[in-house]
PyMOL CGO cylinders between C-alpha atoms (Angstrom):
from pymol import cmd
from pymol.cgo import CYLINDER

trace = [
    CYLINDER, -8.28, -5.15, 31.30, -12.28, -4.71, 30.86, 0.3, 1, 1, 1, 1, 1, 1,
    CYLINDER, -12.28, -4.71, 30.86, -12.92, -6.44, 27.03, 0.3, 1, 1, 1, 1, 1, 1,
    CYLINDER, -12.92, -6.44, 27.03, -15.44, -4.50, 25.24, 0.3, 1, 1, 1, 1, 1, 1,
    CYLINDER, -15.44, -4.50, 25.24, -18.00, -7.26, 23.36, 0.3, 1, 1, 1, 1, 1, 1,
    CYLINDER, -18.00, -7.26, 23.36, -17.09, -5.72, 19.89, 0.3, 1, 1, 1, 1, 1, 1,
    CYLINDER, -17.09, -5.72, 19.89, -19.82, -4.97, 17.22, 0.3, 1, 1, 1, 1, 1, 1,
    CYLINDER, -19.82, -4.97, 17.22, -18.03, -6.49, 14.40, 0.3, 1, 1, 1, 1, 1, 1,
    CYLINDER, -18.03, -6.49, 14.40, -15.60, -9.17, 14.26, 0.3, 1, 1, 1, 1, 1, 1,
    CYLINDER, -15.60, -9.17, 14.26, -12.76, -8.99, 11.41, 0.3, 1, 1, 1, 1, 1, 1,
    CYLINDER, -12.76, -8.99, 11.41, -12.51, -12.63, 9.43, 0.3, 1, 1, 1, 1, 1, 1,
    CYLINDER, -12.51, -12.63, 9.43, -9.50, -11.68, 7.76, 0.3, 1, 1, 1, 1, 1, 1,
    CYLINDER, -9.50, -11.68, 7.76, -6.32, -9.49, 8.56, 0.3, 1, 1, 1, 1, 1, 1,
    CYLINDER, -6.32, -9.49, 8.56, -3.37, -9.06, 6.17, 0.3, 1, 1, 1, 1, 1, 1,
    CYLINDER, -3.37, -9.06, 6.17, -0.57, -6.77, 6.54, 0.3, 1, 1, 1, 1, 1, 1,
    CYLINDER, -0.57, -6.77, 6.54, 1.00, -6.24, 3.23, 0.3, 1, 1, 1, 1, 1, 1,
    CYLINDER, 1.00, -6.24, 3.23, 4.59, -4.71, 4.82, 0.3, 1, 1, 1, 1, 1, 1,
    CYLINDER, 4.59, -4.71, 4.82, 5.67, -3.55, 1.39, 0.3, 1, 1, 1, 1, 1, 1,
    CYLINDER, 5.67, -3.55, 1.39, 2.87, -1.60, 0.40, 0.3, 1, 1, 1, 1, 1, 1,
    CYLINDER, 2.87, -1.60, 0.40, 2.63, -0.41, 4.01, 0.3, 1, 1, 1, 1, 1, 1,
    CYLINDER, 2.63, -0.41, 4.01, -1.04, -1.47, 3.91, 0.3, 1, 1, 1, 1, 1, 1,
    CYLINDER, -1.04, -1.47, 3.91, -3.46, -3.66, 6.33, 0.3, 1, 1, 1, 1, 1, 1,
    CYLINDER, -3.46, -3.66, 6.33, -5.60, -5.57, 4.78, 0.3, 1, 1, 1, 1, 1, 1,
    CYLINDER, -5.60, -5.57, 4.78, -8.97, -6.21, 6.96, 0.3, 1, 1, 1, 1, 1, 1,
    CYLINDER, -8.97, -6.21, 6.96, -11.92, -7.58, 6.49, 0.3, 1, 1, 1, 1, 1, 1,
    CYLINDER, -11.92, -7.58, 6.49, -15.19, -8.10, 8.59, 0.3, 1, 1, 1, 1, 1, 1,
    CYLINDER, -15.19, -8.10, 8.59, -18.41, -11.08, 9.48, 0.3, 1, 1, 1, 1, 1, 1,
    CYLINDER, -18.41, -11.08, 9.48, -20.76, -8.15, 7.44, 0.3, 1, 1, 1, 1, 1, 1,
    CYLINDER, -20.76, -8.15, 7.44, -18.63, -8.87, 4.43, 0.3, 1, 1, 1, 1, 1, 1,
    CYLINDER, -18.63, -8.87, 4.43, -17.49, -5.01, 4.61, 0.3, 1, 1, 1, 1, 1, 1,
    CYLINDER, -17.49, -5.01, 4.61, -13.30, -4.72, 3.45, 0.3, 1, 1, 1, 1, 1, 1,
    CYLINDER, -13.30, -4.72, 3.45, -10.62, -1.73, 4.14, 0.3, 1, 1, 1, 1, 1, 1,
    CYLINDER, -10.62, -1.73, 4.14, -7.08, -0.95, 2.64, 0.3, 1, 1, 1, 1, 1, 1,
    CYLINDER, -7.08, -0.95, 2.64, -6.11, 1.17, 5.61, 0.3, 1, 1, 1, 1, 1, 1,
    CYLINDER, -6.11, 1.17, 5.61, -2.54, 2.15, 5.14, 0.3, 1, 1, 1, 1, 1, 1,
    CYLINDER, -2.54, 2.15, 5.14, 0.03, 2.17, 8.01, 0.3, 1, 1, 1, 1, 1, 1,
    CYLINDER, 0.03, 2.17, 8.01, 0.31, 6.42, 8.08, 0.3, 1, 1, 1, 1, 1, 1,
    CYLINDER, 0.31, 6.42, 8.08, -3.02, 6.46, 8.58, 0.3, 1, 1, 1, 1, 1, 1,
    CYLINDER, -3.02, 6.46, 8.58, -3.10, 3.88, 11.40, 0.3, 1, 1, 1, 1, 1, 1,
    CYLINDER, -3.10, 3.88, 11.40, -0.36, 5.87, 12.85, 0.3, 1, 1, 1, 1, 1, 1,
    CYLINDER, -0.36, 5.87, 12.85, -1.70, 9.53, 12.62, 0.3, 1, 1, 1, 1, 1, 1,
    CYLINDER, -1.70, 9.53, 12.62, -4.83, 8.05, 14.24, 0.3, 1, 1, 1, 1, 1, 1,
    CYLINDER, -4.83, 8.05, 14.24, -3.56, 6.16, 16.88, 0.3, 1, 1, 1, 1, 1, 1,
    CYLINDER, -3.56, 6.16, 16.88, -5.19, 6.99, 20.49, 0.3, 1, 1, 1, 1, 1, 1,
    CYLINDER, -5.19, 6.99, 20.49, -2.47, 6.62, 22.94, 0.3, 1, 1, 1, 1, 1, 1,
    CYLINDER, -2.47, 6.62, 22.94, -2.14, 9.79, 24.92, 0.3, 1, 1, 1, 1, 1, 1,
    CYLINDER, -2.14, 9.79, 24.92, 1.61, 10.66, 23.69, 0.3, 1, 1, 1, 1, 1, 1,
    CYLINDER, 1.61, 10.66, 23.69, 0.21, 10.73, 20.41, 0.3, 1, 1, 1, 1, 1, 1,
    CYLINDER, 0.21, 10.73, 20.41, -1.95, 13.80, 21.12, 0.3, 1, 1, 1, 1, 1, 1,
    CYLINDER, -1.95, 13.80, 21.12, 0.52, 16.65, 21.78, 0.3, 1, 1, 1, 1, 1, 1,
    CYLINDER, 0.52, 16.65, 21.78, -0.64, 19.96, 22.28, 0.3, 1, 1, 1, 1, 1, 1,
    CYLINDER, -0.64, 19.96, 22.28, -3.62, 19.29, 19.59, 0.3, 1, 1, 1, 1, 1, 1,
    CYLINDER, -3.62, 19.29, 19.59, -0.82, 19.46, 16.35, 0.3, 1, 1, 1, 1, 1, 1,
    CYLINDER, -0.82, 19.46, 16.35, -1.28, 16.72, 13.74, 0.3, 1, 1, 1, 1, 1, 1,
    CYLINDER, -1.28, 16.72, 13.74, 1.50, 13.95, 13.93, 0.3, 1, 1, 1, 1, 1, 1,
    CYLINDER, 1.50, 13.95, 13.93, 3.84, 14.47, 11.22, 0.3, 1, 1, 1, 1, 1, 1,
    CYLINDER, 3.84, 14.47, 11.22, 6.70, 13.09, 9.31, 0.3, 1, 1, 1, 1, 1, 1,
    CYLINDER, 6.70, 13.09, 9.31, 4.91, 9.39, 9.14, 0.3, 1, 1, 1, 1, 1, 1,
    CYLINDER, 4.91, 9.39, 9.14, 4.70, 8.52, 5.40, 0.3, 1, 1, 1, 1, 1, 1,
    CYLINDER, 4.70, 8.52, 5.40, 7.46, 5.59, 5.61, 0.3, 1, 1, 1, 1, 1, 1,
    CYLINDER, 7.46, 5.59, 5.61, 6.21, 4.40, 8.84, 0.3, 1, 1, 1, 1, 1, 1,
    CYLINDER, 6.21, 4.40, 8.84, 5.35, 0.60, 8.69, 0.3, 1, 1, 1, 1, 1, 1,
    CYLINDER, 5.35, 0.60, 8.69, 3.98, -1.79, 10.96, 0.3, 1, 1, 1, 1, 1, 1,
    CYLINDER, 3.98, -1.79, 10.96, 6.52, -4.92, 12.71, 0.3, 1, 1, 1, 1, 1, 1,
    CYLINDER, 6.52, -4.92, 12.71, 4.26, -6.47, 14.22, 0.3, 1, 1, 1, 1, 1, 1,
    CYLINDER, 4.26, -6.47, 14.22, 0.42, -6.99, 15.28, 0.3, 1, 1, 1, 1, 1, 1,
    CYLINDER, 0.42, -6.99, 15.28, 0.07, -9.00, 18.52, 0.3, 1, 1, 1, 1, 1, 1,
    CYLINDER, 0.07, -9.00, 18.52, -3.67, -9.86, 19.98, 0.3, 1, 1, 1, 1, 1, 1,
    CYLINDER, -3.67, -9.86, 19.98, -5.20, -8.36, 22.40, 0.3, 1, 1, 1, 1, 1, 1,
    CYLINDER, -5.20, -8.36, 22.40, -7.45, -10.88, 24.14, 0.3, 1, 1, 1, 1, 1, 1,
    CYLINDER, -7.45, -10.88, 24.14, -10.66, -11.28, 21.53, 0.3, 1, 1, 1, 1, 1, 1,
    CYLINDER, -10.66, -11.28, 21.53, -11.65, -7.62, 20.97, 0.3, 1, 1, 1, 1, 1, 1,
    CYLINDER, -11.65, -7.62, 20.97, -8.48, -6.01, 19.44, 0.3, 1, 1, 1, 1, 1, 1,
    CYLINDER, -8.48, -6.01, 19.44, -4.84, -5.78, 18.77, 0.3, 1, 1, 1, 1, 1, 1,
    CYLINDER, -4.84, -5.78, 18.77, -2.22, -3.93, 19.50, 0.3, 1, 1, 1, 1, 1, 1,
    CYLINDER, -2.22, -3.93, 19.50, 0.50, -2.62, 16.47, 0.3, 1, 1, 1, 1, 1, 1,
    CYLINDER, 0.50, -2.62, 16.47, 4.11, -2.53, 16.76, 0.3, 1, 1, 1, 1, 1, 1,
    CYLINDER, 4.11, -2.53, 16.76, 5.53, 0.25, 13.87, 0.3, 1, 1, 1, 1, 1, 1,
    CYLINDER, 5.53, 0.25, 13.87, 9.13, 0.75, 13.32, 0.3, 1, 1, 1, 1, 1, 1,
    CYLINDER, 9.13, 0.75, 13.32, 9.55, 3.89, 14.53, 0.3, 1, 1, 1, 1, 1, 1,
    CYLINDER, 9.55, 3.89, 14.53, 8.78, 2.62, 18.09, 0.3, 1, 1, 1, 1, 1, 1,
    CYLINDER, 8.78, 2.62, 18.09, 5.48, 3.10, 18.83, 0.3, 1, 1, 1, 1, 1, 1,
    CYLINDER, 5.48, 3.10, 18.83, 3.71, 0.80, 20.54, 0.3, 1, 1, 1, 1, 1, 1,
    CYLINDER, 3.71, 0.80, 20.54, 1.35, 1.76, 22.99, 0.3, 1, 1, 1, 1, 1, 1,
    CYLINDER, 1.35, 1.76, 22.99, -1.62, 1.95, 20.92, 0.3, 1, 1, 1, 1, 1, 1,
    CYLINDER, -1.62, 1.95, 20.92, -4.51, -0.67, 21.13, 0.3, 1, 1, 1, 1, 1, 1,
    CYLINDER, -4.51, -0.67, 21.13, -7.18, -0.70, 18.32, 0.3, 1, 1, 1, 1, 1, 1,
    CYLINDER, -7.18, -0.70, 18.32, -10.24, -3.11, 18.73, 0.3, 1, 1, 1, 1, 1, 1,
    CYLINDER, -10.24, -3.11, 18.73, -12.30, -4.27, 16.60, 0.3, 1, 1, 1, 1, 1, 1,
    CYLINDER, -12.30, -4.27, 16.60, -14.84, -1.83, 16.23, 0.3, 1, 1, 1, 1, 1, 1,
    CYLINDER, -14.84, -1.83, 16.23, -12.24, 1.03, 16.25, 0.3, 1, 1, 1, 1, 1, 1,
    CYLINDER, -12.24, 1.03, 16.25, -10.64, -0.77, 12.96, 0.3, 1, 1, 1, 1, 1, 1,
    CYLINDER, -10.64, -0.77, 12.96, -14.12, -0.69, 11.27, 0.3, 1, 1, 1, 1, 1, 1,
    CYLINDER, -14.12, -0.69, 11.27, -14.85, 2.93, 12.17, 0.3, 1, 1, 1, 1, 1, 1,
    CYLINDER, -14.85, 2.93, 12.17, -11.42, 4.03, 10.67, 0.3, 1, 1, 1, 1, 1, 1,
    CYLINDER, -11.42, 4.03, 10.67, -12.33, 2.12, 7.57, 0.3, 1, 1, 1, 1, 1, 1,
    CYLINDER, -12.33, 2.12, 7.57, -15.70, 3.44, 6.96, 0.3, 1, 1, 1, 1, 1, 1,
    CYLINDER, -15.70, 3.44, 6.96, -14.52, 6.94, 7.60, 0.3, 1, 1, 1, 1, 1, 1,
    CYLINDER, -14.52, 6.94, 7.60, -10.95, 6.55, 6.24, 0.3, 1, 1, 1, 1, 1, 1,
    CYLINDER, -10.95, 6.55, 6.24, -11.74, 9.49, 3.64, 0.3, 1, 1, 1, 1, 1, 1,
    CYLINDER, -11.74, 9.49, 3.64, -13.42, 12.19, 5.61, 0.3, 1, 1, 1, 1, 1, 1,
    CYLINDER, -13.42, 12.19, 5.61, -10.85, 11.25, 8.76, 0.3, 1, 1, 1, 1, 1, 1,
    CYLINDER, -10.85, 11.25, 8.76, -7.73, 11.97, 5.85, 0.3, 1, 1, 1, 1, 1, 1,
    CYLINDER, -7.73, 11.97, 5.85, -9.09, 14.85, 4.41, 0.3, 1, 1, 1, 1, 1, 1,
    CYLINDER, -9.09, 14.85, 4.41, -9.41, 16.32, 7.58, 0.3, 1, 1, 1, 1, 1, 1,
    CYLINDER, -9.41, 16.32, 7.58, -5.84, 15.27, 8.24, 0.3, 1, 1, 1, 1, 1, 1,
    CYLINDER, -5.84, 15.27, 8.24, -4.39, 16.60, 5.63, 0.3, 1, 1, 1, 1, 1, 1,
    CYLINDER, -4.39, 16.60, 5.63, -6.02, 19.97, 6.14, 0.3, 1, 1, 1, 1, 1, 1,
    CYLINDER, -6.02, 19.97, 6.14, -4.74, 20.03, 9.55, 0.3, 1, 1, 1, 1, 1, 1,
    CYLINDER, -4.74, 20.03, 9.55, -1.22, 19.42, 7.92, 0.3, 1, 1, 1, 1, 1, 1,
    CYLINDER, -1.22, 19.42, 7.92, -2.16, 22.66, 5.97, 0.3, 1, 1, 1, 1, 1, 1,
    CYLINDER, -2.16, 22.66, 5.97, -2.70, 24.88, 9.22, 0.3, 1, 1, 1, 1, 1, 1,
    CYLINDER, -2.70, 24.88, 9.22, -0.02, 23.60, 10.56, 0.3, 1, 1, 1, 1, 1, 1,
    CYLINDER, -0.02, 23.60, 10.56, 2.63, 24.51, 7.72, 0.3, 1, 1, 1, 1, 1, 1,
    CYLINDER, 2.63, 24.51, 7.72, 3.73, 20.78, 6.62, 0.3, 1, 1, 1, 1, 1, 1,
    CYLINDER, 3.73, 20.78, 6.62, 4.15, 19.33, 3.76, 0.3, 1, 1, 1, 1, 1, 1,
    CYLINDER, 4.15, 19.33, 3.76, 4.14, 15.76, 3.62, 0.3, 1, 1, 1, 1, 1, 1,
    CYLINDER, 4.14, 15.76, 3.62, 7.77, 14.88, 2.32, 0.3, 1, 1, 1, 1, 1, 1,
    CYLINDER, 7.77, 14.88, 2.32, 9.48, 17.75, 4.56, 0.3, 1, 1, 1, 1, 1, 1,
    CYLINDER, 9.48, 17.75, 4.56, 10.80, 15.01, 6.57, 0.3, 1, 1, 1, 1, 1, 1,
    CYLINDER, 10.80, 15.01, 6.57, 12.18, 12.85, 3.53, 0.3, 1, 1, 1, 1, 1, 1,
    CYLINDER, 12.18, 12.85, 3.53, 13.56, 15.77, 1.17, 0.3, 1, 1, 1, 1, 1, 1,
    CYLINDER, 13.56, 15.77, 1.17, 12.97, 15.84, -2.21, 0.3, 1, 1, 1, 1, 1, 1,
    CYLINDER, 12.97, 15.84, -2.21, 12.68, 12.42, -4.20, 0.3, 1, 1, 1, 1, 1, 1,
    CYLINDER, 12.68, 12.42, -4.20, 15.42, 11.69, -6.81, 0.3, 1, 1, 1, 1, 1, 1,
    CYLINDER, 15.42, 11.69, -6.81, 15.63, 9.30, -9.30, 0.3, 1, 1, 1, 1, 1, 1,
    CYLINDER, 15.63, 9.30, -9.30, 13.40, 5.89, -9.25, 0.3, 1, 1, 1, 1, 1, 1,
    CYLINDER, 13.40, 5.89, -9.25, 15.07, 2.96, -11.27, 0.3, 1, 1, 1, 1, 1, 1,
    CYLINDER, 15.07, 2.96, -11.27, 13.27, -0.21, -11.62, 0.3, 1, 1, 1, 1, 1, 1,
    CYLINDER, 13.27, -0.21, -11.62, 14.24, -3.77, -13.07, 0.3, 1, 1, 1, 1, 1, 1,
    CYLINDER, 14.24, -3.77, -13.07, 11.58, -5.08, -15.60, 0.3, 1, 1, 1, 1, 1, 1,
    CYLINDER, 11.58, -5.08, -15.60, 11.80, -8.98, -16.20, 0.3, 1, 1, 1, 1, 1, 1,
    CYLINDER, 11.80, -8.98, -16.20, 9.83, -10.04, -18.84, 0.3, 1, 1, 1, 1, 1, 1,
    CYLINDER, 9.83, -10.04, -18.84, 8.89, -13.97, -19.76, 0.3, 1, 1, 1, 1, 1, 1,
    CYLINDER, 8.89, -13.97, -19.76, 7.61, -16.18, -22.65, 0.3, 1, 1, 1, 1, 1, 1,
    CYLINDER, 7.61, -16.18, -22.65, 5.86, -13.94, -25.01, 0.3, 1, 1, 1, 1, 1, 1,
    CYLINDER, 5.86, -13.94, -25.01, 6.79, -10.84, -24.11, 0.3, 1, 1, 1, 1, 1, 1,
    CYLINDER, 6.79, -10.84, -24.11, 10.28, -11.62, -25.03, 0.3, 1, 1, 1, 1, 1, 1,
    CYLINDER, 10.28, -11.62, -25.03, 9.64, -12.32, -28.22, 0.3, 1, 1, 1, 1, 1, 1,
    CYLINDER, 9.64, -12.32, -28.22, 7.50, -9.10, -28.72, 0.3, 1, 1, 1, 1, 1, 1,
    CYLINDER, 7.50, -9.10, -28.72, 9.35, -7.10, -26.43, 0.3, 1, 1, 1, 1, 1, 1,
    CYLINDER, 9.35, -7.10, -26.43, 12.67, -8.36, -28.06, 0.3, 1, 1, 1, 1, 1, 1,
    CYLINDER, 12.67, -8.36, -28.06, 14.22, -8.19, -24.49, 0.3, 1, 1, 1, 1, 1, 1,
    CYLINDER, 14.22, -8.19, -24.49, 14.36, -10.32, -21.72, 0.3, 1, 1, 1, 1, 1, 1,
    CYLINDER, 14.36, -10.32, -21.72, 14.89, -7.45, -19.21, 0.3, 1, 1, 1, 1, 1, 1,
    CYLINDER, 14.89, -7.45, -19.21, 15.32, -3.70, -18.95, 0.3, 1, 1, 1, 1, 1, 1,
    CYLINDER, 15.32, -3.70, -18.95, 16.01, -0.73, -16.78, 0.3, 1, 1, 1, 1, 1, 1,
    CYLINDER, 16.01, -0.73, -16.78, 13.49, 2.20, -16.42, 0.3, 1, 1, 1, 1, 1, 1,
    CYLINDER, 13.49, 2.20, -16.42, 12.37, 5.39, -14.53, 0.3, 1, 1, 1, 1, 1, 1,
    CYLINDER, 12.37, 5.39, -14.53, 9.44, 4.88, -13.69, 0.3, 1, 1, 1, 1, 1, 1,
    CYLINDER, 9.44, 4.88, -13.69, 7.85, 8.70, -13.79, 0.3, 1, 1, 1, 1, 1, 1,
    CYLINDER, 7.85, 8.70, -13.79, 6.00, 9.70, -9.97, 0.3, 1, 1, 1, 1, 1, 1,
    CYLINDER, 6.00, 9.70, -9.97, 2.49, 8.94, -10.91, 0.3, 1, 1, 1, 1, 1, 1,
    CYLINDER, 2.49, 8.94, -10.91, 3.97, 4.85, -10.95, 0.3, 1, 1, 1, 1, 1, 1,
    CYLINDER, 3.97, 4.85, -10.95, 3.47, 3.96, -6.91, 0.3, 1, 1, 1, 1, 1, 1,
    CYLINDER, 3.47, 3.96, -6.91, 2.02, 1.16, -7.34, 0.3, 1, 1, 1, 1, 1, 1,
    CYLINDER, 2.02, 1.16, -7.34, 1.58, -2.04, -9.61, 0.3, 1, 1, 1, 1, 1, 1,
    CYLINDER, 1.58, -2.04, -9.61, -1.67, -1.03, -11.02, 0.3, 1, 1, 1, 1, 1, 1,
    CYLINDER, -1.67, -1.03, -11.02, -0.21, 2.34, -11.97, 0.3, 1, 1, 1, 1, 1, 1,
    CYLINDER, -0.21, 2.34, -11.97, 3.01, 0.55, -13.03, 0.3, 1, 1, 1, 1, 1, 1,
    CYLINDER, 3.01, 0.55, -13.03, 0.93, -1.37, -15.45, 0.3, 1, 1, 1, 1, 1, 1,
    CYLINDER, 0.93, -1.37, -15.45, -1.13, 1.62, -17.30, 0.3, 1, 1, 1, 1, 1, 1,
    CYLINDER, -1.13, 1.62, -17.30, 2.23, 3.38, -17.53, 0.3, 1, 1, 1, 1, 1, 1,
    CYLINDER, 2.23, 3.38, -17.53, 3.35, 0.61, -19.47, 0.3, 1, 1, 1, 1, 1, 1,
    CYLINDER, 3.35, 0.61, -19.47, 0.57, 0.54, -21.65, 0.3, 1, 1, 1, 1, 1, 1,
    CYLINDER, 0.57, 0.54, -21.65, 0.90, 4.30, -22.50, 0.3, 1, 1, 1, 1, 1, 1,
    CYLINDER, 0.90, 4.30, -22.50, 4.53, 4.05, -22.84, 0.3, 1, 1, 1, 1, 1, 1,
    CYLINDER, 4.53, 4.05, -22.84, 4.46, 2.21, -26.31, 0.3, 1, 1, 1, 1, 1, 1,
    CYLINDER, 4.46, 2.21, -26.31, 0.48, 2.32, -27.54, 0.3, 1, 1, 1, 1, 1, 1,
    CYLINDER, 0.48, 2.32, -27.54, 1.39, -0.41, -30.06, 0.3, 1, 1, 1, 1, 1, 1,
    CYLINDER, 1.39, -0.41, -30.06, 2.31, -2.93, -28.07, 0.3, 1, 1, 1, 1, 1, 1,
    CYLINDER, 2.31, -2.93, -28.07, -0.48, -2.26, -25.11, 0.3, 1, 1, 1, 1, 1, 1,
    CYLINDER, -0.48, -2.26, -25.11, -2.40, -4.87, -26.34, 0.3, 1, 1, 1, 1, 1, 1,
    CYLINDER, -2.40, -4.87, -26.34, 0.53, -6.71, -24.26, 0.3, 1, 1, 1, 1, 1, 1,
    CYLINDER, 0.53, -6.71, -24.26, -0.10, -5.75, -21.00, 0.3, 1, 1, 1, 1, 1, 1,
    CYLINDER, -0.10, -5.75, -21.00, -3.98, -6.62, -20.77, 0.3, 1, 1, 1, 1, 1, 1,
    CYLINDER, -3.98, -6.62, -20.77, -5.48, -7.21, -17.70, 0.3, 1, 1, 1, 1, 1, 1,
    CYLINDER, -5.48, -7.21, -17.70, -5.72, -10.92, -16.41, 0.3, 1, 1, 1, 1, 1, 1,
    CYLINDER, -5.72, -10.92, -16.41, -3.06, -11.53, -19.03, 0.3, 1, 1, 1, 1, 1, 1,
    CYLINDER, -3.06, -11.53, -19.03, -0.02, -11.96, -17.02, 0.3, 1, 1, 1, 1, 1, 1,
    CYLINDER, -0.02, -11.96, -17.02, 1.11, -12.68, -13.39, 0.3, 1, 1, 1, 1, 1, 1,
    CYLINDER, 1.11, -12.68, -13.39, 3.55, -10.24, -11.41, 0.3, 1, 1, 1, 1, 1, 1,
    CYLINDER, 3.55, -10.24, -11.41, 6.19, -10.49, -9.02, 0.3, 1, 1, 1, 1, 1, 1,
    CYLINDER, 6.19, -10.49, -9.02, 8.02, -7.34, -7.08, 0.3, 1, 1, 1, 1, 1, 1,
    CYLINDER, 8.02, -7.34, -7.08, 11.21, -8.55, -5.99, 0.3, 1, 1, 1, 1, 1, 1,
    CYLINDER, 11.21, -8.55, -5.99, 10.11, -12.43, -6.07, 0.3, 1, 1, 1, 1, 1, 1,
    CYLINDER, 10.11, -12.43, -6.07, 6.70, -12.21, -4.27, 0.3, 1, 1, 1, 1, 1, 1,
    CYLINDER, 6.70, -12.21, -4.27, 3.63, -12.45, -5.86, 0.3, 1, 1, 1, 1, 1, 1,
    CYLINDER, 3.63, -12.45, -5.86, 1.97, -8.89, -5.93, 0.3, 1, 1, 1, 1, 1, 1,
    CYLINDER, 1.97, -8.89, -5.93, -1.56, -7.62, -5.76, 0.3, 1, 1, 1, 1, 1, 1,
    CYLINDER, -1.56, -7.62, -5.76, -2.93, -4.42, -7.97, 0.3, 1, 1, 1, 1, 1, 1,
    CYLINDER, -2.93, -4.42, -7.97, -2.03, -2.07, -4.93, 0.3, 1, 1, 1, 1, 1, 1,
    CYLINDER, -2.03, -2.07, -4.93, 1.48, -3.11, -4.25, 0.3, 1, 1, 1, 1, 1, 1,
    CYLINDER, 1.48, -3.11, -4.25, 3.85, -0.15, -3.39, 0.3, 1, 1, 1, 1, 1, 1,
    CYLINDER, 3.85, -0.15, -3.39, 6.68, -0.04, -6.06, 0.3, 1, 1, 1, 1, 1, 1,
    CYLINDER, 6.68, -0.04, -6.06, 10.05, 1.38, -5.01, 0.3, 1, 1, 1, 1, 1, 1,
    CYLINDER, 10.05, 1.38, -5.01, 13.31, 2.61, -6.44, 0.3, 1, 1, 1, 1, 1, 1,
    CYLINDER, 13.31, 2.61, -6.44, 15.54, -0.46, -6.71, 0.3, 1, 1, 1, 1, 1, 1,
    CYLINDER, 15.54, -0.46, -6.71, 12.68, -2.82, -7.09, 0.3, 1, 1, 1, 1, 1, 1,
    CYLINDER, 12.68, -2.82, -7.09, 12.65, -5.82, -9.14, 0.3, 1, 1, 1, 1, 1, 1,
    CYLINDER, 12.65, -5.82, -9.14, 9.35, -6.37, -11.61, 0.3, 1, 1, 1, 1, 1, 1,
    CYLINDER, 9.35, -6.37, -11.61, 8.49, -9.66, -13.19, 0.3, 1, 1, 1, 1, 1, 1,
    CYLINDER, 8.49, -9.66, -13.19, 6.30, -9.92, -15.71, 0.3, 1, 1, 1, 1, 1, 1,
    CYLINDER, 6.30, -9.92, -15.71, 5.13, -13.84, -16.02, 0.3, 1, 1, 1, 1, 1, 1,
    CYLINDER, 5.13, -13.84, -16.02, 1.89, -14.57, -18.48, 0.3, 1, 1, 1, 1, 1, 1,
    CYLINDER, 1.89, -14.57, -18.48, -0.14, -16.61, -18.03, 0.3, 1, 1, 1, 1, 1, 1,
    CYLINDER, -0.14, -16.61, -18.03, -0.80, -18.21, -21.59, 0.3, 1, 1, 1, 1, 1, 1,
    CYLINDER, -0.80, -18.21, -21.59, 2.19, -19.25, -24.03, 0.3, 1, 1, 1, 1, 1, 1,
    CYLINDER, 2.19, -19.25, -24.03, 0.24, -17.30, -26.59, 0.3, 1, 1, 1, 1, 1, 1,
    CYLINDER, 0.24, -17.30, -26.59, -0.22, -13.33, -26.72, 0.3, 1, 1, 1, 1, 1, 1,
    CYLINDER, -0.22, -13.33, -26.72, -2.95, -10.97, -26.71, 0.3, 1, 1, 1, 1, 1, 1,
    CYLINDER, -2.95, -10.97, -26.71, -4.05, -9.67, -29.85, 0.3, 1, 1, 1, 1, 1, 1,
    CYLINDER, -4.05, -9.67, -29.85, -4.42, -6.50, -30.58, 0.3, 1, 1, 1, 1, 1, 1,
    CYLINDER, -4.42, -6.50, -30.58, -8.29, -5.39, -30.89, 0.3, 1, 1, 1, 1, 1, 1,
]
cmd.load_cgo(trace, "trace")
């Protein structure tokens, strides 16, 4: 194997399996989100190219496992068996700088083609969530936990969050940022964590005294 002397060199790479997101950043201080459909739909290996129609039916797809490839790239293992594909470094940066233009020209060849993302799945039902809530909020709250729906604009903890806020305007004050810590089913989350049906939701602040309202 001929290694390319890549342009950029990453100084950070985290994959964040249940938000189906890599996390990647480079030596020119430049960062990308790049989710695992899009590392999939873009992948270069020749059986990924068939016939020149878009590959489809990858919205769940996640990534198992990333294994090196010498000092210029790596190679991704996702669960639905793929593994042929090898993305170095520079390859990585260009799919980050042009993530939007590359999906929006994704999706609209999803468009020609006749698919709808979610043909695959079928039609989402119901999307029950645990909320734990700790210290303060208990006493505000006057609950220690509850089950919800969450509506489909939640997918994520940030969205999670402003939901809750809008939810009950009086007690929103509650739910400031930087206020509290949270957990999805026992690990520590980040803004962009994917939120599920079935998923548990702790809410842990970080002061023993609560927010006042403004």
């Amino acid at each position: 194997m001929n290694e390319k002397q890549p342009t950029r060199t990453p100084t950070a790479i985290n994959l964040h399996s249940k938000s189906r997101l890599l996390a990647i950043e480079f030596s020119d201080g430049a960062s990308f989100r790049l989710p695992c459909e899009y590392l999939r739909v873009f992948a270069k290996a020749k059986e990924v190219r068939t016939l020149g129609n878009p590959v489809t039916g990858k919205e769940s797809v996640n990534i198992t496992r990333i294994e090196p490839q010498g000092q210029y790239a790596v190679r991704f293992i996702f669960d639905d068996g793929h593994d042929s594909s090898i993305y170095s470094w520079d390859t990585l940066y260009e799919l980050g700088v042009n993530q939007k233009q590359n999906w929006q020209a994704y999706q609209e060849s999803l468009r020609k083609a006749g698919y709808k993302p979610g043909d695959s799945a079928g039609s989402e039902g119901p999307r029950p969530i645990r909320l734990l809530y700790f210290t303060y909020l208990v006493k505000q709250l006057q609950k220690e936990a509850e089950q919800v729906e969450i509506p489909p604009s939640v997918t994520d903890v940030s969205s999670l969050i402003e939901w809750l806020r809008r939810r009950n305007p009086d007690q929103a004050h509650l739910f400031q940022t930087g206020s509290f810590q949270v957990t999805v089913n026992k690990q520590f989350s980040e803004p962009f964590t994917r939120i599920d049906a079935g998923d548990e939701v702790a809410l842990i602040p970080t002061s023993p005294n609560a927010p006042t309202k403004k």
